[in-house]
C-alpha positions in Angstrom: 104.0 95.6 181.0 107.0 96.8 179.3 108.0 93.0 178.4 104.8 92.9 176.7 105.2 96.2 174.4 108.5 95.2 173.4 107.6 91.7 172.1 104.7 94.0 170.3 106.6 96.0 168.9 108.9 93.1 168.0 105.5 91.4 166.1 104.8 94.5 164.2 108.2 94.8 163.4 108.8 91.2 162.2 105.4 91.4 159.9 106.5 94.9 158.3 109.8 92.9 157.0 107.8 90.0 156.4 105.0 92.4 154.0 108.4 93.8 152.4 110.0 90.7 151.4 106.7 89.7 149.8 106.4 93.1 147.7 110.2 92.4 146.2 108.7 88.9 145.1 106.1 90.3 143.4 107.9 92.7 141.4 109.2 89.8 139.5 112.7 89.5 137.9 114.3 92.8 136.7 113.8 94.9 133.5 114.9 97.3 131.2 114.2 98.8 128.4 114.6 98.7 124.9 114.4 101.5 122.7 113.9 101.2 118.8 114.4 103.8 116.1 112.8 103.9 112.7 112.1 105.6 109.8 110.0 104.8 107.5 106.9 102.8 109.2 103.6 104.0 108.2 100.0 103.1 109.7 98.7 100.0 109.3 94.8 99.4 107.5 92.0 96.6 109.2 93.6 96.8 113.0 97.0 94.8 111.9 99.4 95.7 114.0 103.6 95.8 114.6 105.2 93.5 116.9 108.7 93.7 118.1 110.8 90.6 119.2 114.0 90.2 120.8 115.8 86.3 119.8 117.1 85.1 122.9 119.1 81.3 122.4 117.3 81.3 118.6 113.8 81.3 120.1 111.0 84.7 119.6 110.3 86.8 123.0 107.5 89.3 122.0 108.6 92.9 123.2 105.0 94.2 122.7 102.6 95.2 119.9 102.0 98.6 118.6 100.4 101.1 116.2 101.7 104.3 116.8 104.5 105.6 114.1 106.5 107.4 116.0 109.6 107.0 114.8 111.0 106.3 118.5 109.4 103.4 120.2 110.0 101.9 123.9 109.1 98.6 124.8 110.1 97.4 128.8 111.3 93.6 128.8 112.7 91.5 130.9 116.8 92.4 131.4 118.3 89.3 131.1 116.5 88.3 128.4 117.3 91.3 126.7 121.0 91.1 128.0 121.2 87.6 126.2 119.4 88.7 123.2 121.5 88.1 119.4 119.0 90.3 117.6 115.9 92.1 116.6 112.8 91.4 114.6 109.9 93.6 113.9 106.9 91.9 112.6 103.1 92.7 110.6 100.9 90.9 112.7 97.2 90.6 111.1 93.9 91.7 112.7 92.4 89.4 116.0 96.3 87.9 116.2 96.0 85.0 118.4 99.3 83.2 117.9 102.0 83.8 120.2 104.8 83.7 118.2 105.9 86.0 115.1 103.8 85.9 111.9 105.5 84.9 108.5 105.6 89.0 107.7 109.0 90.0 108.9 109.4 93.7 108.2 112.9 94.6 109.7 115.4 92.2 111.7 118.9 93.2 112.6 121.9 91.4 115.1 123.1 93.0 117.6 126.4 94.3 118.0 127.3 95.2 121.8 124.1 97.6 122.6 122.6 98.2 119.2 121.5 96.6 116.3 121.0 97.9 112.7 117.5 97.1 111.4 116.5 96.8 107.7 114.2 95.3 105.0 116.7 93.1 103.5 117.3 90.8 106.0 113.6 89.7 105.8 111.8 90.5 103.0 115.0 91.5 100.5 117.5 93.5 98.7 115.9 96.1 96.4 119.0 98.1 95.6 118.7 97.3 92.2 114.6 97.1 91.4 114.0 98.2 88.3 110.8 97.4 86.1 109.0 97.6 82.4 105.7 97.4 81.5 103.8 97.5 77.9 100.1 98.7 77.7 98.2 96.2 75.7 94.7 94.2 76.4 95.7 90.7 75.1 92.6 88.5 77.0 89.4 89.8 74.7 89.1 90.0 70.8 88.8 93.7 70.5 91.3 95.6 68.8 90.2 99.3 69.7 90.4 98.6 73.3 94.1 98.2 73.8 94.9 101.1 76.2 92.3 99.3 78.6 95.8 96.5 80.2 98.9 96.7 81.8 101.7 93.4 81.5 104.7 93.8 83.1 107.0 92.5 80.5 109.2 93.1 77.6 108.4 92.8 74.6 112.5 91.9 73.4 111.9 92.4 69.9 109.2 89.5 69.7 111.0 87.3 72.0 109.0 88.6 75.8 111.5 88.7 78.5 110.2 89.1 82.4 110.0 93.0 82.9 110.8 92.8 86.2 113.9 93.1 88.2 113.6 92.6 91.9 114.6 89.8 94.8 112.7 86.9 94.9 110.7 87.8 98.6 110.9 85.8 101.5 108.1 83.5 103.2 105.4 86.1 104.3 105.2 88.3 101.5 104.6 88.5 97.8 104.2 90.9 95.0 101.0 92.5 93.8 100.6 95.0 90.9 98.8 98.1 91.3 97.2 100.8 88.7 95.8 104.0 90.4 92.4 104.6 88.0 90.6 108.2 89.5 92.0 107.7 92.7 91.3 104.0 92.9 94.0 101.6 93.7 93.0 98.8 91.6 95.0 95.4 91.8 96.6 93.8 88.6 97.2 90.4 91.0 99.6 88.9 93.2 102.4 86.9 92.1 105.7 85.4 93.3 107.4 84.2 90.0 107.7 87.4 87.3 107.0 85.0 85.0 104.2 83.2 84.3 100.4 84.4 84.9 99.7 85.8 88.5 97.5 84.6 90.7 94.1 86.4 89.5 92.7 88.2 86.6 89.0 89.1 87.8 88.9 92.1 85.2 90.6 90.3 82.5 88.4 88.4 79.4 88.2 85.1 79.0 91.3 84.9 76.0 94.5 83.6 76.6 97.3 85.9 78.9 100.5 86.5 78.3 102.9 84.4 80.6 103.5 87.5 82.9 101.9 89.0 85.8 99.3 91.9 84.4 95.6 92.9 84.4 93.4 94.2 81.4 90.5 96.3 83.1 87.1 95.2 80.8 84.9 93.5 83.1 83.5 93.4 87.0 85.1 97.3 87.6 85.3 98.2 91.5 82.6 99.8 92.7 83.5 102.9 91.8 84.5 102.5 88.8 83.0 101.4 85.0 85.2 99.4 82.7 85.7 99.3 79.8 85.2 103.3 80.1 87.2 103.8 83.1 89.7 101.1 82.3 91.9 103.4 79.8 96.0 103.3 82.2 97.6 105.9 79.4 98.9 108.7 82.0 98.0 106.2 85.1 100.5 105.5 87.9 101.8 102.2 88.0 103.4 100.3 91.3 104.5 97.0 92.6 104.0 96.8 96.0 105.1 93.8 98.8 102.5 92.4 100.6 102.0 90.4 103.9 100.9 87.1 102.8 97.9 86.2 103.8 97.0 89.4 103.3 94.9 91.4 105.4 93.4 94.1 103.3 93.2 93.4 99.4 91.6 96.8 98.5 94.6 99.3 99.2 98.4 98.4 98.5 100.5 97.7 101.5 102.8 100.5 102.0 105.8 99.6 101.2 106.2 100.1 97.4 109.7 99.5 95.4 108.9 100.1 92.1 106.6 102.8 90.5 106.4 104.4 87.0 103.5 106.8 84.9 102.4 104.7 82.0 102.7 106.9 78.7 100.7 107.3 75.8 102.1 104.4 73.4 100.8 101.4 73.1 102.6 97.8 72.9 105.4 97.6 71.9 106.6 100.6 73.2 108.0 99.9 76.5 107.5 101.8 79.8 109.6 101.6 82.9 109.3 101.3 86.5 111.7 103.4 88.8 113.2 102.5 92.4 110.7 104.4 94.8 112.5 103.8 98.4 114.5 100.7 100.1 111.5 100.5 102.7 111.8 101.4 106.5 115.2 101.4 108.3 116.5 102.0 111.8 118.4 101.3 115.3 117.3 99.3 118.1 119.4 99.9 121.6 119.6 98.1 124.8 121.2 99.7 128.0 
């Protein structure tokens, strides 16, 4: 009898260790976590979303998507990965995102140096240290000459000689330019464009005459909704910006947030000249590993 409960308890014993071993299996391969610090970020419009990465041997390892902005974030990742890990790179990723690696919208990316890495815009979208814009009010594209407050082309006149109007980096893969005039509370788009010279890539208020060679928008036809050109169309006292946007991009209604250049447009009319001032290097920050 008492052979009996000792190879029992011997059984039990041996199926206990055997239940353990299994659990530590399971809890796969070790992790840590990875803390990120920004400033800066702001929420995202149609469901995009952020999405950190980590670049272990030159290759993307998602550290998880997110919407919150918080300006401390926590991802858990695997440690070794993390441990091997040269830098950081946090991405837009549009609505219904199916594709496992990074999108073309790189936001922030920084190296690491020991446990923590410096994160900023310039490393992947670029250097707007010295933005600086002009702009002339003028409505080139329809015959009418009483109409000219109704368009915005941002260029310089140069004393008859026009001259690109904007100063800024040319963007990387996954972004471009769009101009922006705020009419009663509307944002309403004066096109995309990658080049500052040269027409942009729509003019759906325009007319149907001849552009100047720079990105701009006269406001005489098709208004938003909410708005009637040619009444509404008048940019004298209007806020004028330049944002960067993801490209494709996800919501062409509102500007994406990150906006280098803005400017009030003043009362005179082309030629006089009016600027665009520096509003903010976009969002910055430190990522740290244990």
């Amino acid at each position: 009898m008492m052979k009996k409960r000792i190879l029992t308890i011997f059984m039990i014993t041996a199926s206990l260790v055997t239940m353990v071993s299994c659990g530590s299996d399971d809890d796969g391969p070790p992790t840590a976590t990875l803390t990120m610090e920004v400033v800066g970020l702001e929420t995202l419009t149609n469901n995009a979303t952020y999405e950190g990465w980590i670049i272990v041997e030159g290759e993307p390892v998602s550290t998880g998507k997110f919407t919150s902005t918080s300006n401390t974030q926590t991802f858990v990742v695997n440690a070794d990965q993390l441990n091997r890990a040269t830098s950081f790179v946090l991405s837009v990723e549009p609505p219904n995102d199916s594709d496992p690696g990074p999108s073309d919208a790189k936001l922030l990316s920084g190296n690491f140096n020991g446990t923590t890495a410096e994160v900023r815009v310039n490393a992947v979208v670029g250097d707007f240290s010295n933005a600086s814009g002009k702009f002339i009010i003028a409505s080139p594209t329809d015959a009418i000459t009483d109409n000219e407050q109704n368009g915005i082309w941002f260029m310089d006149p140069n004393g008859g000689s026009p001259i690109a109007g904007l100063t800024l980096p040319m963007l990387q893969q996954g972004w471009k330019y769009e101009g922006w005039v705020i009419i009663n509370n509307v944002p309403v788009s004066t096109g995309t464009f990658s080049s500052f010279t040269g027409v942009d890539d729509s003019s759906p208020y325009s007319g149907n005459q001849p552009s100047p060679d720079f990105p701009g928008e006269d406001f005489l036809n098709n208004a938003p909704s909410t708005l009637t050109f040619p009444q509404d169309g008048d940019v004298r006292g209007k806020t004028a910006v330049i944002s960067v946007e993801p490209n494709p991009d996800y919501d062409q209604a509102a500007p994406f947030f990150f906006k280098p250049l803005q400017g009030l447009a003043g009362q005179d009319l082309a030629p006089a000249v009016n600027t665009l001032g520096p509003n903010g290097s976009g969002p910055f920050g430190t990522v740290r590993r244990p």
